[in-house]
N, C-alpha and C positions, 0 to 999 in steps of 0.2 A: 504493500500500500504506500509505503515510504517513497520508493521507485515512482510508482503513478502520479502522486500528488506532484511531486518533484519536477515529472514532464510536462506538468498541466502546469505547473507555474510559468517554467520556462516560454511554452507555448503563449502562454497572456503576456510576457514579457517582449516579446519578439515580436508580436500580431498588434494585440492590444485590440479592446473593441473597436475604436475610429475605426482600422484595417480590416476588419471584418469582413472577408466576403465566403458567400457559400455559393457556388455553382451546381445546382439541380439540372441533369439532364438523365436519357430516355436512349434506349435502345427496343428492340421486339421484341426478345427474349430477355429472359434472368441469367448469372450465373450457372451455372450448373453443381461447381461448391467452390469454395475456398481453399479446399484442399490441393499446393501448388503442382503437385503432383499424378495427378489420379483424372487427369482431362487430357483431351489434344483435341477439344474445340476452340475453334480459333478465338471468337469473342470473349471464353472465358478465362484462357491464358493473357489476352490481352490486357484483364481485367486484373487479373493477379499482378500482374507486373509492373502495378502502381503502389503491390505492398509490397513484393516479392521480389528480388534480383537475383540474377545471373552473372556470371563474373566479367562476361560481354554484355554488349544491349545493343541496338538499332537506333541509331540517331532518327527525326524526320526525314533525311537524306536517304537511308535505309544503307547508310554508313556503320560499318564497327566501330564501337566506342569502348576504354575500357570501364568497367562496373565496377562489381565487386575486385578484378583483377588489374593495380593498378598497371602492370607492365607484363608481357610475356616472352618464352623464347622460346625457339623446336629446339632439342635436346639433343634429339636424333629424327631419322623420320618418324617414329612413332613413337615420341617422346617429348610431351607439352610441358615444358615447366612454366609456373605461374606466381607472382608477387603476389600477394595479397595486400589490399590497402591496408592501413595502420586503420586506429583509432574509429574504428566502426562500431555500430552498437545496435541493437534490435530494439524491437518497438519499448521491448520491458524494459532496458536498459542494457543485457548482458552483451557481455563483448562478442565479436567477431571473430574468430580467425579455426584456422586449419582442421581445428577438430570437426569443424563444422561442416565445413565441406566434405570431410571422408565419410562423415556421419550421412548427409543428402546424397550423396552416390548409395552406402547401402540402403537408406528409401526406398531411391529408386528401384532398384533391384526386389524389391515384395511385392506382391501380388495388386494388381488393382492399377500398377503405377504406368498409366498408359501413357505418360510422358517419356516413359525410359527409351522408346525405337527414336525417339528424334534426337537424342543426345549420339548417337555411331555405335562403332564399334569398341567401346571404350573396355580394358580388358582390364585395368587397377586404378584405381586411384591411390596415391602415396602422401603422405605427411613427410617432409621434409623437415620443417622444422614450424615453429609456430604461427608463421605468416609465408610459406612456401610450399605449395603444391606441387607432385607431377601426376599428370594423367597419361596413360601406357594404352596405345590401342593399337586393335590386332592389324593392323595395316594400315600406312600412310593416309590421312582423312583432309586434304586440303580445305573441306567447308567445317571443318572443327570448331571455327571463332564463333563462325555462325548459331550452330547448333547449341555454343555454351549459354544463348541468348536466353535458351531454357532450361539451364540447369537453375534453377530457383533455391535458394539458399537458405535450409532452415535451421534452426537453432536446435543443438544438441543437446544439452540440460533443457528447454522449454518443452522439446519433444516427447522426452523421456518423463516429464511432471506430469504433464498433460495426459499422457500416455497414445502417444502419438507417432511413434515410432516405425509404423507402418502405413502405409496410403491408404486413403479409402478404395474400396472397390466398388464402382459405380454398376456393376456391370449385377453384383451379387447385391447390391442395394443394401450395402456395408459400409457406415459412413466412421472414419476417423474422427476424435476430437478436433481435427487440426479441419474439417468441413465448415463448420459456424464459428470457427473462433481464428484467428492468426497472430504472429509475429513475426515478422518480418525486417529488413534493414532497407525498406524504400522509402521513398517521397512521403507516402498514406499510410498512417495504420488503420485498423478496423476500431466503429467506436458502436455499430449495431449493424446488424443483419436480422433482417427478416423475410426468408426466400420468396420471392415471387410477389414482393412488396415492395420494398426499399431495402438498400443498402449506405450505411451514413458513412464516411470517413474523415479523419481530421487529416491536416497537415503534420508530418513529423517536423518538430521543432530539430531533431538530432540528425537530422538527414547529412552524409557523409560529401553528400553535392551543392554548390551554390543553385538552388532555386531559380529558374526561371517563372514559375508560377507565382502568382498573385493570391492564393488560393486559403483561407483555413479551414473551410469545410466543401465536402462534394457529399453531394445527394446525388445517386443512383434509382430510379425509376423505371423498371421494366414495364412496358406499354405494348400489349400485343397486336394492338386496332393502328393501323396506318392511319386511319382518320381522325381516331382520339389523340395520338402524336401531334397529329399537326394539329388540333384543337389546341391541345394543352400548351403547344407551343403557342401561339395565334393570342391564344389569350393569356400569354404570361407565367402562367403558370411553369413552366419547364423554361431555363437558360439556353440549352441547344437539344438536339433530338441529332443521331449520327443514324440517324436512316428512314430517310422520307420517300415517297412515291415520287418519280418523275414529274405526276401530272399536277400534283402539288406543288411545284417550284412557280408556278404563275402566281398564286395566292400569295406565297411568300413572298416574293419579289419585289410585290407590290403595297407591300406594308412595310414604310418608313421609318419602323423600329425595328427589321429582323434582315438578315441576311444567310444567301446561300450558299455553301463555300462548297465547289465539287471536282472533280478530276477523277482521272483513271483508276482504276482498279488493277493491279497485280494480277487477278485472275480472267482467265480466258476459257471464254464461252467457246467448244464447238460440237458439231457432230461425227459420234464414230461409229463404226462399223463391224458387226461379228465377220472376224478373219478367221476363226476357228473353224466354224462346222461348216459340214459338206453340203450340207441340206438347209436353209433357213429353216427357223422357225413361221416366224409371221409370214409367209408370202407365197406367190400360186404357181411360185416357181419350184418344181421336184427335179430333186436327184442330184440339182447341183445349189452353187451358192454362189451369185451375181457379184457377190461384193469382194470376192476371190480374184475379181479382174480388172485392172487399173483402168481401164477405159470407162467402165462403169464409177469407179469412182471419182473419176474427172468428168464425167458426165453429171453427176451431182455437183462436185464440185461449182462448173459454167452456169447450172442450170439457178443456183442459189444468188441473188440480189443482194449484197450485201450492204451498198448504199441506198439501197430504197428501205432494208429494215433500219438501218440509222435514221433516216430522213424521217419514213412514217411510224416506225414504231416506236424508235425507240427516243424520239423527238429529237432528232441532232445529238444526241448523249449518247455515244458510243462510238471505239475507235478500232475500226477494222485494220487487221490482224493478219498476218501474211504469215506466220510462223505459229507455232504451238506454245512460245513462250513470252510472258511479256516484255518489250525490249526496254523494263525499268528493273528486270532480274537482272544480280550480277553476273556475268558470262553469256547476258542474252546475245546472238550474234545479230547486231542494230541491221546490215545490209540483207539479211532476210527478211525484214519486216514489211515486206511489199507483196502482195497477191502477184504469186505465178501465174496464173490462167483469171484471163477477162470474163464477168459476166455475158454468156451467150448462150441462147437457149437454142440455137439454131445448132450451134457445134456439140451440145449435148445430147440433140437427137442425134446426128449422125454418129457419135460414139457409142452411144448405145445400138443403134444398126451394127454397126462393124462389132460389136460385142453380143449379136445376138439377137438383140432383144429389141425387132425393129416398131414394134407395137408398145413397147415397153413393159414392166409387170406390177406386182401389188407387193408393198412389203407394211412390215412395224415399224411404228418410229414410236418410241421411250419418250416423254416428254417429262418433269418436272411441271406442276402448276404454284404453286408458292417457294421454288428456290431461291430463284438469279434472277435479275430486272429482267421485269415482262414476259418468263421465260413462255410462258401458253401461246402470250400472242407470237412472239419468232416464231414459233414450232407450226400455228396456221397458216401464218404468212410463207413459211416456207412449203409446207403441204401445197399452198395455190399454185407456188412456183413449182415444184420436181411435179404438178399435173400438168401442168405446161408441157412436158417435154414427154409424157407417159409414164412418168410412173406413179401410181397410183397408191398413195399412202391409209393405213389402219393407223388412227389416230389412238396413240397408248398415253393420253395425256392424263397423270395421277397425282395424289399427295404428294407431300415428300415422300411419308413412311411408307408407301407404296412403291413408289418410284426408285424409292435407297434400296429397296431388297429387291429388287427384278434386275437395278445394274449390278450388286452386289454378287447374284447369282446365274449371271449372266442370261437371262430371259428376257431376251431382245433379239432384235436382227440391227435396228438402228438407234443412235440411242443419244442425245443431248446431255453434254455434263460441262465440269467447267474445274480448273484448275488454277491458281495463284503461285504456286512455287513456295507453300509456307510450309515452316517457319524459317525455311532455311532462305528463304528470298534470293535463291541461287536457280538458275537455268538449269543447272545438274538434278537438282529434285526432280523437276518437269519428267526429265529424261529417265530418271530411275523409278517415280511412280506410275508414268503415264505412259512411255512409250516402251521400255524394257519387257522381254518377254517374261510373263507373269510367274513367279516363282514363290520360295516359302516367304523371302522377308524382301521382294521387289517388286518391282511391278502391280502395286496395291491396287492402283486406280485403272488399270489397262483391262477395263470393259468389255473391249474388243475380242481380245487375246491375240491381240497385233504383235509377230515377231520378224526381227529381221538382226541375225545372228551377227551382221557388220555393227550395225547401233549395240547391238549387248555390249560387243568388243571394245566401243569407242566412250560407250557411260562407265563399265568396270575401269577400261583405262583410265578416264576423266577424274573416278573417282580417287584415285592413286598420287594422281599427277599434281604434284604440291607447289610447280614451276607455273607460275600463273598464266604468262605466253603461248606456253605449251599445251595446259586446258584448256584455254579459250580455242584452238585451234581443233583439237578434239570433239569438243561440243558443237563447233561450226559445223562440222564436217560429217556428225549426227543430226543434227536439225537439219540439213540439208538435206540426209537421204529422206529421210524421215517425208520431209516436202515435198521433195522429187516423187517417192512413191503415193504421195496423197492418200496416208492409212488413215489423217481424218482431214476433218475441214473446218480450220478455224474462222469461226464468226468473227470475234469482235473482244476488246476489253469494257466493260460494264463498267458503268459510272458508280462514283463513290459522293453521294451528295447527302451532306452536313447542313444543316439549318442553325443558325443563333440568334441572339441579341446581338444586335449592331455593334460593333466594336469590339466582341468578342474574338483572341485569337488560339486557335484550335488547332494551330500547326500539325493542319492536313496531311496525310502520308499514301503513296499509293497501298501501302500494307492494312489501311483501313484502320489502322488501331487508334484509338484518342489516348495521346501519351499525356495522364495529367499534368505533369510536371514542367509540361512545356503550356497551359494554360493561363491566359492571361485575360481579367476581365478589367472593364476601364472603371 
């Protein structure tokens, strides 16, 4: 209690009421828990990482910066040693250093802790001495820095009080102490949760960082009504809202106390194709599978408008995509980012004749209705287009929860999804969940089961290659085949559009994430 009182003084000391400001704002969803460990949804690691750090972190530039770790050096190749900063302290007060980290690797390592696949291949972590780590992994891991973005850093005595020593297991509906309550060494500690209601936080007066934020209190409001968001916004109630409908930016816009701050998205929308089976599922085509043959897929490819779903659908807010990655990922290769093949429905019939299929045929198409901006309308607008040219689409437009298990289980022939490259915000993810032939721990997201043995060669090697020159030239040279064979068809990067009070600054990031700490209200 001694402890608490102490930082609550401090806090008044530093702020004082004049300074007082609280920033309430609104998202779709809640948290999932507060446990830093035991998620890999994006919003809710996002959310963490305003009480939570990592020994790296993500500038707004989508920069490494260091965190928890003020300096580092490769040892060997697979051998990270790391500084730890001095004088660091958690929310209670207790210090920081080494034990703490050896302690959050074995966390990791317990059941539940679905954080643990995005930190590599990490084979030890070692205590050097009280403020020096090394981390030993089983093979050279160039995006390493990246990935410590999420090693979240938790207190070793608070864990073991608590008893908290293991993750929760969301999956077994098994919550740790460490779910509703936290300690932390970031910007925010927790001062109440109440899931699916509010979540309050104060400013750490101890924080190890010079503040950029203006901030001593944030209110968190999950809001699951698009239309009550922007009510609540509109009429004051909420400071900013990070995820409004397109067709609401007019409204906004237009009232003299609120502004709409938006830009790209890291993740890209496209459509893929079952490359596995011999047979479709959806479609009146037997015995073979159409989508086996590149003509056919460049035939979708011409046949699909992708400036007219900008234009009409998606109201000028979206930025067509010439490659599978965004070219704001590190190692995107920027001179692929232009569409190969012009829209033309004329050349997509005659590809389909020379492939066969001079009448054209019937397939599935997977659609998402409440994923990814406007995902329902793309999926009709594109149905009117591939009729154009003959082929004749089975509308599989579903929930998410429906839609997550039929690409999950590959019950589809076509299928709409969408990728960011997170958390690792590297081109290489792209290549190892999306387009890598689908194996025990790669290929997560590859729907399709699109393989092509050259790309496996050129993402394992990518993965290896710690020569930065060297990997960009690798991953070029994978995105390329990858384009060249047209296994899918990228639409477009989706807008990221933020609403606030006028003079709010919210240092927008294409990673979507609102980093408190860069907050500043006038």
């Amino acid at each position: 209690m001694r402890i608490l009182a102490a930082v609550a003084l401090a806090a008044a000391m530093v702020f004082g009421p004049a300074q007082a400001r609280t920033f309430t704002w609104s998202f779709t969803s809640d948290v999932l828990t507060l446990d830093p460990h035991a998620s890999n949804n994006t919003f809710t690691n996002a959310f963490i990482n305003n009480i939570y750090e990592g020994l790296t972190r993500h500038n707004a530039k989508l920069e490494i910066e260091p965190a928890l770790a003020e300096r580092w050096e490769l040892v060997s190749p697979t051998v990270w040693r790391f500084h730890l900063r001095r004088n660091v302290v958690f929310h209670d007060g207790s210090a920081f250093d080494a034990d703490d980290v050896v302690f959050t690797w074995a966390r990791l390592n317990t059941q539940g802790a679905l954080a643990r696949p995005t930190i590599g291949p990490v084979r030890e972590v070692r205590k050097i001495d009280s403020h020096t780590v090394e981390f030993e992994t089983t093979q050279p891991f160039p995006v390493f820095l990246s990935a410590l973005t999420h090693f979240f850093v938790m207190d070793k005595e608070w864990s073991e009080r608590v008893g908290a020593t293991t993750a929760s297991d969301l999956s077994a509906q098994r919550e740790s102490p460490a779910a509703r309550q936290a300690n932390g060494t970031g910007p925010f500690r927790l001062r109440a949760r109440e899931p699916d209601t509010r979540t309050v936080l104060e400013a750490n007066p101890r924080w190890w960082d010079k503040p950029e934020h203006n901030l001593t209190e944030v209110v968190f409001q999950p809001i699951r009504s698009a239309a009550t968001r922007t009510a609540a916004l509109l009429s004051g109630a909420l400071d900013a809202t990070v995820e409004i409908p397109i067709q609401d930016i007019p409204r906004i816009e237009q009232n003299p106390a609120l502004q709409v701050v938006q830009g790209p998205e890291l993740r890209t929308i496209y459509f893929g194709f079952d490359h596995f089976r011999d047979e479709l599922l959806y479609s009146d085509v037997k015995g073979k599978n159409p989508f086996k043959d590149r003509r056919v897929r460049q035939a979708i490819y011409q046949a699909i408008d992708v400036e007219a779903i900008r234009r009409s659908v998606m109201r000028g807010q979206s930025w067509p995509a010439g490659m599978m990655a965004s070219p704001f990922l590190n190692g995107a290769p920027q001179d692929l980012n232009t569409r190969p093949y012009p829209y033309d429905p004329e050349a997509a019939k005659r590809l389909l004749a020379e492939a066969g299929y001079p009448s054209g045929f019937s397939v599935g198409l997977s659609c998402p209705n409440d994923r990814y901006v406007y995902d329902e309308r793309i999926c009709l607008a594109v149905i009117g287009m591939l009729g154009r040219v003959g082929i004749t689409v089975q509308p599989q437009i579903e929930p998410l929860n429906v839609w997550s298990r039929r690409v999950n289980t590959h019950d589809l022939s076509m299928f709409m999804l969408g990728h960011a490259g997170l958390p690792l915000i590297d081109a290489w993810y792209v290549l190892s969940e999306v387009i890598q032939t689908k194996g025990e721990r790669v290929g997560g997201l590859n729907s399709g089961r699109y393989s092509n043995p050259r790309i496996d060669a050129l993402t394992q090697a990518a993965s290896r290659e710690t020569d930065e020159t060297k990997r960009r030239v690798l991953l070029r040279e994978a995105f390329a085949l990858e384009r060249e064979d047209i296994a899918h068809v990228p639409l477009h990067q989706q807008p990221i559009v933020w609403a606030s009070r006028k003079g709010i600054e919210l240092a927008q990031a294409p990673d979507n994430r609102l980093r408190l700490w860069l907050v500043r209200m006038p």
